[in-house]
C-alpha positions as CSV (number, residue, x, y, z in Angstrom):
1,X,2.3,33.4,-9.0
2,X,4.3,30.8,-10.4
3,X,6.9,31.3,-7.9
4,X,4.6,30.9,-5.0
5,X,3.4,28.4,-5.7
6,X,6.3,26.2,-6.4
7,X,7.4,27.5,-2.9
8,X,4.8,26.1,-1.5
9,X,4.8,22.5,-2.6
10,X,6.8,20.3,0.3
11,X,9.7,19.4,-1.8
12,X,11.8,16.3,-0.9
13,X,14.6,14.3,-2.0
14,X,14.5,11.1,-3.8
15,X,15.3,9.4,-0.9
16,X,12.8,10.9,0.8
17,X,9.9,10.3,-1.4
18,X,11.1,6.8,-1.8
19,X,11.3,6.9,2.3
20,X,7.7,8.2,2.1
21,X,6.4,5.4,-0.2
22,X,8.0,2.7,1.9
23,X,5.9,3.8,4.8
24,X,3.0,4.6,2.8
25,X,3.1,1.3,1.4
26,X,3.7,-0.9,5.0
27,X,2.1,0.9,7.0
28,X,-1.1,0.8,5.2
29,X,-0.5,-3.0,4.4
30,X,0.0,-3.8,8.3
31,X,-3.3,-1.4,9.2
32,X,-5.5,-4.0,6.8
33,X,-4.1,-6.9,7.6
34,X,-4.5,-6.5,11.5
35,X,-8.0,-4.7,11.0
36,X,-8.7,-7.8,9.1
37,X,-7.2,-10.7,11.3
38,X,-8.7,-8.6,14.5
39,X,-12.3,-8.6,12.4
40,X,-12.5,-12.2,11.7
41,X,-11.1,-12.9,14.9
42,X,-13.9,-11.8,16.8
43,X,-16.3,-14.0,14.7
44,X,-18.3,-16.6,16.0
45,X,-16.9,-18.7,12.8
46,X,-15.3,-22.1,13.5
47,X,-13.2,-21.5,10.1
48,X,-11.9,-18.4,11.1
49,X,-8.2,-19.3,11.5
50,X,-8.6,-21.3,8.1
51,X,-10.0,-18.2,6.5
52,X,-7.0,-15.8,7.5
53,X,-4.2,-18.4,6.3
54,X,-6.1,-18.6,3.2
55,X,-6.5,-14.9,2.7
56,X,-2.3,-14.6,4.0
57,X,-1.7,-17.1,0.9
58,X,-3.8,-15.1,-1.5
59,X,-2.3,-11.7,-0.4
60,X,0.9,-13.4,-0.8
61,X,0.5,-14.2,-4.0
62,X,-0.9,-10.9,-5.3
63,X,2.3,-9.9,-3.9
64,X,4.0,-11.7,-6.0
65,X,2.5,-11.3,-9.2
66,X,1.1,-7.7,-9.5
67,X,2.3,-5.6,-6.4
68,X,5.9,-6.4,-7.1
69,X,5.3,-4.8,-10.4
70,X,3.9,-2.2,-9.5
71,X,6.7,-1.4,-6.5
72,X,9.2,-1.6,-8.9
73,X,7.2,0.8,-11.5
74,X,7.0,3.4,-8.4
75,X,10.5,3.0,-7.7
76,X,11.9,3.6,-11.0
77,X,9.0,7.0,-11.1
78,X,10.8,8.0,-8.1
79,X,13.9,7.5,-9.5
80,X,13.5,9.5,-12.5
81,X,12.3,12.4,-10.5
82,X,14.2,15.7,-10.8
83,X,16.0,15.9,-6.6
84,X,14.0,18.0,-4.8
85,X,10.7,17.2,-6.2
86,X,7.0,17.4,-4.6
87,X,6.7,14.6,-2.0
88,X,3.8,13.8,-3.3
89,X,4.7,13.0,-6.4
90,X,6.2,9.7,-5.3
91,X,3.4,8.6,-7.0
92,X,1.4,9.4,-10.2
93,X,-1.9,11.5,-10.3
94,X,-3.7,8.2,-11.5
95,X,-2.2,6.0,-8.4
96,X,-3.5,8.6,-6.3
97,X,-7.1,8.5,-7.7
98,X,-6.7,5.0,-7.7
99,X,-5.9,5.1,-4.0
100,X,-9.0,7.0,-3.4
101,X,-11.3,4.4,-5.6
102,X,-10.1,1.5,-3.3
103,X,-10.7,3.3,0.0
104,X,-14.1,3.8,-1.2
105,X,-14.5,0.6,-2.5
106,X,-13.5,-0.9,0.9
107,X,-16.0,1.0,2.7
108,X,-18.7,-0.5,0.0
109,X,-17.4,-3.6,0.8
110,X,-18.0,-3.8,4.5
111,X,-21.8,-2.3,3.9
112,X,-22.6,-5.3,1.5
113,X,-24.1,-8.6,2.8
114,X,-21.4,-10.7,2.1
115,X,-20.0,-13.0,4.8
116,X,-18.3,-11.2,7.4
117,X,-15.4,-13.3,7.2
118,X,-15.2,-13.0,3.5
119,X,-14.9,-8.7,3.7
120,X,-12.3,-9.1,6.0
121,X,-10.0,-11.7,4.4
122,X,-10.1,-9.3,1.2
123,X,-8.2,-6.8,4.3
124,X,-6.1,-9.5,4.9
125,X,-5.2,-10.6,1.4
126,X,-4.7,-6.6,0.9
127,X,-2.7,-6.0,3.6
128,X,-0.5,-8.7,3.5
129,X,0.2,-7.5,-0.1
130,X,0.7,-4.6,0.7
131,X,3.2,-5.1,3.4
132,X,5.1,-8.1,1.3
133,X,5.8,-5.8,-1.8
134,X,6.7,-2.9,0.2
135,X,10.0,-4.9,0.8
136,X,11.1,-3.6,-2.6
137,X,10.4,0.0,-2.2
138,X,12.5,-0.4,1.1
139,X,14.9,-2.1,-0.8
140,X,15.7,0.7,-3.0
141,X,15.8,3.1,-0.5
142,X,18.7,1.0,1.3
143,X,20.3,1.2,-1.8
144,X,19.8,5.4,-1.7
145,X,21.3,5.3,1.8
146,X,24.1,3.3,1.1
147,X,25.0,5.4,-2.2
């Protein structure tokens, strides 16, 4: 049984999973910030532009300070994977729940009466987080190609 299922788990290379977490990573970043900018875009909100360069300059921030980290500690998981590992393992069991908290979070967010404008710069801070830190995940796959 043991044998099957270890067959059936998609098994990748470390340059694949860290190819999988690069995308993961910007892809979801550049889906919040546009569903963001798009959302407060279409407000009737004379500080709408104000509110997306503010949330830009929060997300890159956060970037800076946590999501870095964080890139870096998935990139050094990957790293220490056994080659041919799940894919999905690019990241941890916790990162994944965590993953699953936030979308649910987000979707509590945008039912709440807070100011439209304010729900979707929290996408924009997000995504632009998202999408800034990835650069490090991308990095070290470079690196993985050029090795």
């Amino acid at each position: 049984m043991k044998n099957l299922e270890h067959n059936l788990k998609p098994a990748g290379s470390i340059r694949t999973q860290m190819l999988l977490a690069a995308l993961m990573w910007s892809a979801v970043g550049v889906f919040l910030f546009l569903r963001g900018v798009w959302n407060i875009a279409l407000l009737d909100d004379t500080l709408k532009y104000l509110w997306i360069a503010g949330a830009l300059v929060i997300g890159l921030v956060k970037a800076k300070i946590v999501l870095e980290k964080t890139a870096r500690k998935i990139t050094k998981r990957i790293y220490n994977r056994p080659e041919k590992s799940c894919v999905f393992g690019f990241l941890s069991t916790k990162s994944w729940l965590l993953i699953a908290i936030m979308i649910i979070m987000g979707k509590l967010l945008r039912a709440t009466p807070l100011p439209r404008a304010l729900v979707w710069s929290v996408y924009v801070a997000i995504g632009a987080a998202l999408f800034a830190s990835s650069r490090i995940i991308w990095k070290s796959w470079q690196e993985l190609k050029a090795a």
